[in-house]
N, CA and C of each residue as an Amber inpcrd file, in Angstrom:
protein
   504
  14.1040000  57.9460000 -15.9860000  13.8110000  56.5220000 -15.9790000
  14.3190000  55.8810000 -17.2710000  14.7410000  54.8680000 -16.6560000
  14.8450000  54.1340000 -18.2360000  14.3220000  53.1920000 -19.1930000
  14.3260000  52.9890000 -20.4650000  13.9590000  53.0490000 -21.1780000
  13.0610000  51.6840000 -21.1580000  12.8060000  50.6430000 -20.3620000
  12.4180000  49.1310000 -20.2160000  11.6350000  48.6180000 -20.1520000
  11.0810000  47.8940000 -20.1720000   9.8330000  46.9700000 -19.8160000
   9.6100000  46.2290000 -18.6460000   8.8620000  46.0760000 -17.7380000
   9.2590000  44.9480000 -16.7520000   8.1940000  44.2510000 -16.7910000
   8.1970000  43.0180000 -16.9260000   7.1110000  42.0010000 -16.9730000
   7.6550000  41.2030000 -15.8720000   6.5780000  40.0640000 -15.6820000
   7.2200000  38.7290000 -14.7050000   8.2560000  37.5900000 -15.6750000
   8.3390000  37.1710000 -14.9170000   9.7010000  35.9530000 -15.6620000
   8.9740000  34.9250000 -16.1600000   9.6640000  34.6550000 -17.4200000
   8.7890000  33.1150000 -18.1450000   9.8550000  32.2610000 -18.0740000
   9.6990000  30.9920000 -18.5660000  11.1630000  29.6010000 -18.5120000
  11.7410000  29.9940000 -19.2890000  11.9070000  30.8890000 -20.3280000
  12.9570000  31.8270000 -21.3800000  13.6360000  32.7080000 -20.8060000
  13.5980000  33.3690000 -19.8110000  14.5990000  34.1650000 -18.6640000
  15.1050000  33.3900000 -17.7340000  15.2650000  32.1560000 -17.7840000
  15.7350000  31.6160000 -16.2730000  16.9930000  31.7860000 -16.6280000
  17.6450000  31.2460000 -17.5240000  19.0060000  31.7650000 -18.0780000
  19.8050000  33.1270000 -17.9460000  18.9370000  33.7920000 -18.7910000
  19.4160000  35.3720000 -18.5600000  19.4230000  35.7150000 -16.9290000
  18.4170000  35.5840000 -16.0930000  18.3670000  36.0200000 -14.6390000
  19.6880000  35.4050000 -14.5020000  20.0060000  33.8210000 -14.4560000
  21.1840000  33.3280000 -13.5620000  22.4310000  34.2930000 -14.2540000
  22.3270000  34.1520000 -15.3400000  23.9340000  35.3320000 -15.7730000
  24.0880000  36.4050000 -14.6620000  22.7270000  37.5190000 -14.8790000
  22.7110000  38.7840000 -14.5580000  23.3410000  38.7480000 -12.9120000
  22.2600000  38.0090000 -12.7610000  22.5610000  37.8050000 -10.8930000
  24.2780000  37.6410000 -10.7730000  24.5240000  36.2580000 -11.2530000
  26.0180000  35.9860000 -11.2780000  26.7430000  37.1140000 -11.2180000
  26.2790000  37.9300000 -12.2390000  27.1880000  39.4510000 -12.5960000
  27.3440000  40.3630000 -11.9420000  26.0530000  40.6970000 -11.5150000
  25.6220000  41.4780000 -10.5710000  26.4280000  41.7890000  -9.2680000
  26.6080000  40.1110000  -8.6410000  27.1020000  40.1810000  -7.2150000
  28.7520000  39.6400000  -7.2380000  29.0310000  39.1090000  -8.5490000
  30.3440000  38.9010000  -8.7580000  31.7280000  39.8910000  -7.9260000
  31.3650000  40.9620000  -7.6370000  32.4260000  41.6200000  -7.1060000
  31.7660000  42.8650000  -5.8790000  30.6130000  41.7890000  -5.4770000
  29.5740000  42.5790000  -4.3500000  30.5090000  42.7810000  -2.7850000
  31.0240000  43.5480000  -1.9610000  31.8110000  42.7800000  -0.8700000
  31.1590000  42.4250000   0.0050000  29.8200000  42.4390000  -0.6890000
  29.3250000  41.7460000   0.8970000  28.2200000  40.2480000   0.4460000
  28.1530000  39.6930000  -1.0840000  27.9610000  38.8380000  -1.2080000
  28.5690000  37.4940000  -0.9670000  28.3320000  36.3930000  -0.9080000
  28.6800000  35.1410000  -0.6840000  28.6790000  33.9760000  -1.9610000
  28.1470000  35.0380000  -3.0190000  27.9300000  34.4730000  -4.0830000
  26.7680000  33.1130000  -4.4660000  26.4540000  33.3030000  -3.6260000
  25.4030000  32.4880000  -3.6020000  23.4260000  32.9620000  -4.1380000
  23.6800000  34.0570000  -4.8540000  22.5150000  34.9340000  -5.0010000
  21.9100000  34.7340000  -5.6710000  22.6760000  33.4880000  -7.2140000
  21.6640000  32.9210000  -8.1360000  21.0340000  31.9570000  -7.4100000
  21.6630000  30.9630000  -6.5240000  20.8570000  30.0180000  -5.9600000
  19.7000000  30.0040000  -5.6230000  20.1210000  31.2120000  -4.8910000
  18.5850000  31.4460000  -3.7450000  17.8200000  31.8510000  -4.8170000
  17.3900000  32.2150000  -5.9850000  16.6170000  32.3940000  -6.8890000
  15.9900000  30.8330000  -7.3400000  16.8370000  30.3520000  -8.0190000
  16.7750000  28.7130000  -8.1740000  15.9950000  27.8790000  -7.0460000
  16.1110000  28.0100000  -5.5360000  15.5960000  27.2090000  -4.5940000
  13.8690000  28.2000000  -4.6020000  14.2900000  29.4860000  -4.5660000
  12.5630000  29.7320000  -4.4450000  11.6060000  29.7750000  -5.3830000
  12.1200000  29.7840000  -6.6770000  11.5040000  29.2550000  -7.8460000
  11.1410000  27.8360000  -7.8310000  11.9590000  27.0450000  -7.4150000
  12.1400000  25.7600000  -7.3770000  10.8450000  25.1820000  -5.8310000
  10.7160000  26.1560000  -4.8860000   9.9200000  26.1870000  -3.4100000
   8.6520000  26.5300000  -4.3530000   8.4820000  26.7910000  -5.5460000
   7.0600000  28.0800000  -5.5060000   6.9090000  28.9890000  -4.1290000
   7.6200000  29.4760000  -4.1670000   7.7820000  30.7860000  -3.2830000
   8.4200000  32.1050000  -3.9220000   8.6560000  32.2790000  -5.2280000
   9.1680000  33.4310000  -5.8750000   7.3920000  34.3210000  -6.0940000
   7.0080000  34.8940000  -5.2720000   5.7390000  36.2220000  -5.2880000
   5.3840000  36.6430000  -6.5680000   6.7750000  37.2030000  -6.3560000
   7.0130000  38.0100000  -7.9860000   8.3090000  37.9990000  -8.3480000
   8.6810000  37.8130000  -9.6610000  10.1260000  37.8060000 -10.4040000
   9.5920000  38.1290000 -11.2910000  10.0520000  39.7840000 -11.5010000
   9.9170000  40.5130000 -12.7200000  11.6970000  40.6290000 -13.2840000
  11.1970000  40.7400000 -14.2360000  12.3110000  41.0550000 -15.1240000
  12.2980000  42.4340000 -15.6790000  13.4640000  42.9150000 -15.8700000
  13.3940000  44.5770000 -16.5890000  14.4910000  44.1810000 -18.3760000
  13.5930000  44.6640000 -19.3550000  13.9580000  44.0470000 -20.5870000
  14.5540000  45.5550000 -21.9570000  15.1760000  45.2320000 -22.0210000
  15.4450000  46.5510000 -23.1330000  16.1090000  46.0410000 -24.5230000
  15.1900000  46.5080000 -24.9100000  15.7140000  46.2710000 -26.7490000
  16.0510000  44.9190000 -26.6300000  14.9660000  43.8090000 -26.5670000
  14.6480000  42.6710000 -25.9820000  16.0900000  41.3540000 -25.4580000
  15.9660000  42.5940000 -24.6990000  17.0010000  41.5330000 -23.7490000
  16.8340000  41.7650000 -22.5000000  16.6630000  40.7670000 -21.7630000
  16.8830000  40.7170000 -19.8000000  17.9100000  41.3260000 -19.1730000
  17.9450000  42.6220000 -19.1240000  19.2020000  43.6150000 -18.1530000
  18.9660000  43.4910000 -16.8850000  17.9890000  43.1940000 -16.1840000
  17.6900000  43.1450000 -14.7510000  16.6920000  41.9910000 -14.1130000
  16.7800000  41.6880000 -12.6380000  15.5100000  40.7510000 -12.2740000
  15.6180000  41.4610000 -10.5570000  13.9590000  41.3910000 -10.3990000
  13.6710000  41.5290000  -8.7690000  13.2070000  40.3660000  -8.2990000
  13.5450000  39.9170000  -7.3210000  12.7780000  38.6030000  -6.8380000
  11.7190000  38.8410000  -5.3540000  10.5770000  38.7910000  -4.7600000
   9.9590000  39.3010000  -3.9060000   9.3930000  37.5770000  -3.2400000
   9.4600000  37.4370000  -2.4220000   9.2780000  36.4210000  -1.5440000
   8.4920000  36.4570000  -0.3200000   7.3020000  35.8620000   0.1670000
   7.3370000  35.6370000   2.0050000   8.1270000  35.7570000   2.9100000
   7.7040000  36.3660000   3.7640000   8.7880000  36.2470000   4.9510000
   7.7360000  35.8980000   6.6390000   8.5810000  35.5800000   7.1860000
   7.1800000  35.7610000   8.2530000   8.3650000  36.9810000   9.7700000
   6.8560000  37.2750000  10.4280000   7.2310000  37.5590000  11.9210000
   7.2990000  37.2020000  12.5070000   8.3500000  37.3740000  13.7230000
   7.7020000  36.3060000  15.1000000   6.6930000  36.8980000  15.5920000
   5.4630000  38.2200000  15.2700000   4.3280000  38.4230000  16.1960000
   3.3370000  38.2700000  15.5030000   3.5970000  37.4370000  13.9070000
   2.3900000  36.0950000  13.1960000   1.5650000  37.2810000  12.4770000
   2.1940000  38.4070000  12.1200000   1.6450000  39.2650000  11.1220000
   2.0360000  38.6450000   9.9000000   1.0420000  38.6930000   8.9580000
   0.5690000  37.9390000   8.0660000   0.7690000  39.0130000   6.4030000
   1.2800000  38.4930000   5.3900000   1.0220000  39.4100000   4.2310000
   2.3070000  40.0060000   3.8220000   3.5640000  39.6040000   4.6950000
   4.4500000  40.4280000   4.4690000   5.5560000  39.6650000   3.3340000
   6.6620000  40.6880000   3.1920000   7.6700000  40.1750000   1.1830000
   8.7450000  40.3290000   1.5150000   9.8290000  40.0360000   1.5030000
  11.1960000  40.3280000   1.2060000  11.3500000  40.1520000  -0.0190000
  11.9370000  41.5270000  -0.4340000  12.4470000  41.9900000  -1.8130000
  14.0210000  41.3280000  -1.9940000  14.8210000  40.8320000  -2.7160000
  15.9710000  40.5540000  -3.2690000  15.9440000  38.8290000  -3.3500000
  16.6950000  38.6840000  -3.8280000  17.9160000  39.2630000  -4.4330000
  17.6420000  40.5430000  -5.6730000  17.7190000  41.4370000  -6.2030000
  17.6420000  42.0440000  -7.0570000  19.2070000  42.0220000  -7.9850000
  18.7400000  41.9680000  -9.0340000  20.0670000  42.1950000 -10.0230000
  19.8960000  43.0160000 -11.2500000  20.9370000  44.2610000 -11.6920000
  21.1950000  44.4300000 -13.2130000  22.2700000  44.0310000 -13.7370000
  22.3910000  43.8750000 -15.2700000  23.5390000  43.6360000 -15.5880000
  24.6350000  44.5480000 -15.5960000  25.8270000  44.4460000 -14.9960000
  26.5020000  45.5380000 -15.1810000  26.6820000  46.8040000 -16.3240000
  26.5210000  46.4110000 -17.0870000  26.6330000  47.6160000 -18.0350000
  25.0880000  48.3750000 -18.2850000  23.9500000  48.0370000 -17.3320000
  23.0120000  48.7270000 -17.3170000  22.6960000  49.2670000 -15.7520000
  23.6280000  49.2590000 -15.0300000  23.5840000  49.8060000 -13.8410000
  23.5670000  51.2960000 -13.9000000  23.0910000  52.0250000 -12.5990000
  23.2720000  53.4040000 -12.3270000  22.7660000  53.9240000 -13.5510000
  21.9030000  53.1960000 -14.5590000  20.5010000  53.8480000 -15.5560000
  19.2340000  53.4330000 -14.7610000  18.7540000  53.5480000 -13.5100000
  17.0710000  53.3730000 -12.6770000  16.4530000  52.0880000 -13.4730000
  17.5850000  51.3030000 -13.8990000  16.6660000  50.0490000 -14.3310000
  16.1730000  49.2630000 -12.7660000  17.2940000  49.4790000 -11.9520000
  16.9870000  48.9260000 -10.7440000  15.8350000  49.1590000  -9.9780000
  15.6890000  50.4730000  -9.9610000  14.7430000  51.1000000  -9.2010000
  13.5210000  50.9190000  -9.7130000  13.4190000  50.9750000 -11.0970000
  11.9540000  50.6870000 -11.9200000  11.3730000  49.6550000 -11.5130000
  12.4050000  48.4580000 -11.4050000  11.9640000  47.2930000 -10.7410000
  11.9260000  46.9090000  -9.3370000  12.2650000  48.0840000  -8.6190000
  11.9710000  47.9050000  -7.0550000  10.2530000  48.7200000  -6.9940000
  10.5570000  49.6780000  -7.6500000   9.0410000  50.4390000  -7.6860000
   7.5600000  49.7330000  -8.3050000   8.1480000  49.2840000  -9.4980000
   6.7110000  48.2060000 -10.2980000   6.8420000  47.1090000  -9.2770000
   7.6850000  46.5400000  -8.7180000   6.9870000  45.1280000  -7.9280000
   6.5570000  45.6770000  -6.3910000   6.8630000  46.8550000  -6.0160000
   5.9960000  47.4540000  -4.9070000   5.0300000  47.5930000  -4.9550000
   4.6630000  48.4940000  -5.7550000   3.5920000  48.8560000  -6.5690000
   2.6320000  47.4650000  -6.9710000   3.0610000  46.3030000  -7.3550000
   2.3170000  44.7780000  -7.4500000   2.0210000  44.4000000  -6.4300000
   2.5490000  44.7210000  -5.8330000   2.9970000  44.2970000  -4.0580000
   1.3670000  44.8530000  -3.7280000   1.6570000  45.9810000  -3.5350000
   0.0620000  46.8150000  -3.0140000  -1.1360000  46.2420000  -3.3540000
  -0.9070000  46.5370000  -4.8210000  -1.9940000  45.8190000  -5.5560000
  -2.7620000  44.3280000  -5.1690000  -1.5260000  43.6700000  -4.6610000
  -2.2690000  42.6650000  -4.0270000  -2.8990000  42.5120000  -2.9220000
  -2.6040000  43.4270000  -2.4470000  -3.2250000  43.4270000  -0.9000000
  -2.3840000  42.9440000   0.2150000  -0.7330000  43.1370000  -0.3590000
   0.1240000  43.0620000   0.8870000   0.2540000  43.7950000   2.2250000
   0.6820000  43.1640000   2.6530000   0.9130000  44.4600000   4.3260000
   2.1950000  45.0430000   4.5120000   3.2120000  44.6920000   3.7350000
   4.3760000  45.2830000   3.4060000   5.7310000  44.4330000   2.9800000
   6.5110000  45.2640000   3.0310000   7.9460000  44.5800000   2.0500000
   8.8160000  44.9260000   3.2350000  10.0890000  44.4570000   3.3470000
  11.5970000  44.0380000   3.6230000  12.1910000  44.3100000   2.8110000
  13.6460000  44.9490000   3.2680000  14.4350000  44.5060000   2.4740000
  15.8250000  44.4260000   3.0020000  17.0480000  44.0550000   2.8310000
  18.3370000  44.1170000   2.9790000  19.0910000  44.5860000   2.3720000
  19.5100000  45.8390000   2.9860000  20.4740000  46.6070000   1.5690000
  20.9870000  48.2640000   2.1090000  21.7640000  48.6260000   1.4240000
  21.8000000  50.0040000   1.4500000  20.7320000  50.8660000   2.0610000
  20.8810000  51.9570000   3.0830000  19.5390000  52.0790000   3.4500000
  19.3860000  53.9600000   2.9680000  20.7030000  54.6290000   1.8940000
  20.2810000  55.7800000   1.1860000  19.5780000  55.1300000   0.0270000
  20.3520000  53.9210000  -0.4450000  19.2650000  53.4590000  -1.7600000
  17.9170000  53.3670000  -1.5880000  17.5630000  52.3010000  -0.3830000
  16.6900000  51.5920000  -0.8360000  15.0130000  52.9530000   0.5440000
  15.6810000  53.8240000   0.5960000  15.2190000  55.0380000   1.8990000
  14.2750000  55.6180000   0.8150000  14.8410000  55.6880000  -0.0880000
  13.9970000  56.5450000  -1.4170000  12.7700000  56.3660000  -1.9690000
  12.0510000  54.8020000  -1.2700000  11.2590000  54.1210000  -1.8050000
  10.4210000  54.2110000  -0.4820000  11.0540000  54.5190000   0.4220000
  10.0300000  54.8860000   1.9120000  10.3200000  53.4980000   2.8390000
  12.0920000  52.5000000   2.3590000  12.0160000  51.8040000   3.4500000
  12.3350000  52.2300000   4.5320000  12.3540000  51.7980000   6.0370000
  12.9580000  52.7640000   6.9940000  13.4460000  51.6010000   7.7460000
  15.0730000  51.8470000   8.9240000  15.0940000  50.6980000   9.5070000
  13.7690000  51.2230000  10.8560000  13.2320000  49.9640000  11.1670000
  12.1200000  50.1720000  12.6930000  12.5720000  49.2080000  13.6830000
  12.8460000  50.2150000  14.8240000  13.9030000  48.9020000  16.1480000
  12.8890000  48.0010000  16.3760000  11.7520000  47.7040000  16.2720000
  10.9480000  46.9740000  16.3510000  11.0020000  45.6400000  15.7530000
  11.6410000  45.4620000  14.6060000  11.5480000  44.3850000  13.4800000
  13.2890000  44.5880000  13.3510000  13.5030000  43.3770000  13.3270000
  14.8400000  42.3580000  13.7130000  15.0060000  41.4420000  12.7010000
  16.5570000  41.6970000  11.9730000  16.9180000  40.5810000  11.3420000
  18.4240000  39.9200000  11.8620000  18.4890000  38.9770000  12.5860000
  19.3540000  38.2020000  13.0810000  20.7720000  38.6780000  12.9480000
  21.7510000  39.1330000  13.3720000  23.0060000  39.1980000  12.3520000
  23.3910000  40.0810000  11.7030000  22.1380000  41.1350000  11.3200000
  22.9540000  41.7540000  10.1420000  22.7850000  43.6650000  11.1640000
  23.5860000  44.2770000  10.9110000  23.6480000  45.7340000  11.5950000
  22.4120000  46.6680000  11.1970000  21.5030000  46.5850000  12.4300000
  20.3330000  47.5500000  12.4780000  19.9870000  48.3220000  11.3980000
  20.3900000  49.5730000  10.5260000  20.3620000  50.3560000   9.4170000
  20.5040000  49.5820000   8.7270000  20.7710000  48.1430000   8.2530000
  20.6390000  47.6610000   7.1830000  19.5100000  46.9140000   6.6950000
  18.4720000  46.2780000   7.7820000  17.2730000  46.1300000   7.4080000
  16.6980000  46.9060000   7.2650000  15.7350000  47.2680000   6.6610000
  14.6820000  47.9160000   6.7310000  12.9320000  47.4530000   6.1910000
  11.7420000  48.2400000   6.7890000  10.8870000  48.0270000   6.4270000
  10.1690000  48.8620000   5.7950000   8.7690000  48.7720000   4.8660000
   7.9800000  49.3580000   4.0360000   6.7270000  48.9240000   4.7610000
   5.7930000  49.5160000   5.2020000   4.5740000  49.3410000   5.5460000
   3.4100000  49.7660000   4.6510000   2.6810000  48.9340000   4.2760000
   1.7430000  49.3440000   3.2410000   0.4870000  49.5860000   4.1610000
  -0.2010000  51.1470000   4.1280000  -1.0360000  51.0960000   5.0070000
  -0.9810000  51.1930000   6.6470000  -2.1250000  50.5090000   7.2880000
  -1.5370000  50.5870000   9.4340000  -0.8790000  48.9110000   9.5190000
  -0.0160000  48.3950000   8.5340000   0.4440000  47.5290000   9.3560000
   1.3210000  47.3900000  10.7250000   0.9920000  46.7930000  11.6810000
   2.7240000  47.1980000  12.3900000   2.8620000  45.7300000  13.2600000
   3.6570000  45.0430000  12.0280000   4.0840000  43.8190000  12.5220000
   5.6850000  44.3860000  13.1500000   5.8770000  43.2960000  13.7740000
   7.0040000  43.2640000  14.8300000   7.6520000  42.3490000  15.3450000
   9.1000000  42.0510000  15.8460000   9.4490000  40.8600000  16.1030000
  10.3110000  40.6640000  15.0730000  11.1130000  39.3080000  15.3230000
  12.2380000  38.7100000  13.7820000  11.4870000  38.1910000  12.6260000
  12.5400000  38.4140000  12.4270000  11.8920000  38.4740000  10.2660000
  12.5070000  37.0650000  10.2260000  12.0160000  36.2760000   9.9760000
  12.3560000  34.7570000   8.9030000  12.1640000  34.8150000   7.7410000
  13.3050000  34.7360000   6.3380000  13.0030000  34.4560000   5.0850000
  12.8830000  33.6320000   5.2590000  12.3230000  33.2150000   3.8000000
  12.1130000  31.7090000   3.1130000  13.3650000  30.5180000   3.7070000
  13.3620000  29.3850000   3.5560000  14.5160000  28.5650000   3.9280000
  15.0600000  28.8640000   3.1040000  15.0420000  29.0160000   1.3840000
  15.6010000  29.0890000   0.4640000  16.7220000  30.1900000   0.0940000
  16.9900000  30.8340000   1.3260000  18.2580000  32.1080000   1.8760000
  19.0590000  31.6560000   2.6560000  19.0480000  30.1310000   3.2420000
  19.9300000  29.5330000   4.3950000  20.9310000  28.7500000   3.4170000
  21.5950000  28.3970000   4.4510000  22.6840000  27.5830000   3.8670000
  22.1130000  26.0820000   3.1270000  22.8120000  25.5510000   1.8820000
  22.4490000  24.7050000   1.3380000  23.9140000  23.8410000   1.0710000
């Protein structure tokens, strides 16, 4: 693990996050570049859950962003995780993962019913997401959603993020 801190975000990281993100997905092939935004609109919604930051030798190398999402079968409690970002030159050191794990881990703590996410599904498999044919995200190829169930949840049906992931 590495070496970091992760706290939540204060108005002194909004800066650093927009770089990182920028950086982050700058040469993503499957971004649209649009990944600081959607940070900006759900901060801007009060809909950012949690935005932790991961900090080393006090600087902002990383941010997770965790959001609402709903079902269409009106299960209640559930998060979509991302955008997530490190800065490139602190990648492939588990800064990422520290911060997928501590805001899970917050996640619980609150008494969620589970997380989402969109992404890689050897990465993000490690953390116990799984894709479930049950739960549907519009568009994007089956193995790439996946879900985390905290506990007996078993919501089902399409996933709606926030508006603040649509086109603007």
């Amino acid at each position: 693990m590495p070496r970091c801190a992760i706290r939540p975000e204060t108005a002194a990281d909004v800066d650093a996050i927009d770089r990182i993100t920028r950086a982050a997905f700058q040469h993503h092939p499957h971004s649209d570049q649009t990944e600081h935004l959607i940070i900006v609109r759900l901060r801007a919604a009060g809909a950012l859950t949690l935005s932790l930051v991961a900090e080393q030798d006090g600087q902002v190398v990383g941010h997770a962003a965790f959001s609402p999402i709903t079902f269409s079968d009106g299960s209640a409690g559930w998060y979509g995780l991302g955008p997530i970002a490190v800065a490139p030159l602190h990648q492939g050191q588990g800064v990422g993962a520290t911060l997928v794990q501590q805001g899970l881990d917050l996640l619980r703590a609150r008494g969620a019913a589970g997380c989402v996410v969109l992404g890689e599904p050897a990465y993000y498999g490690r953390f116990g997401f799984a894709h479930r044919a049950e739960c549907v995200f519009a568009g994007v190829p089956a193995p790439y959603f996946q879900v985390l169930a905290f506990g007996n949840s078993k919501a089902t049906g399409e996933v709606a993020y926030h508006a603040a992931f649509g086109p603007h």
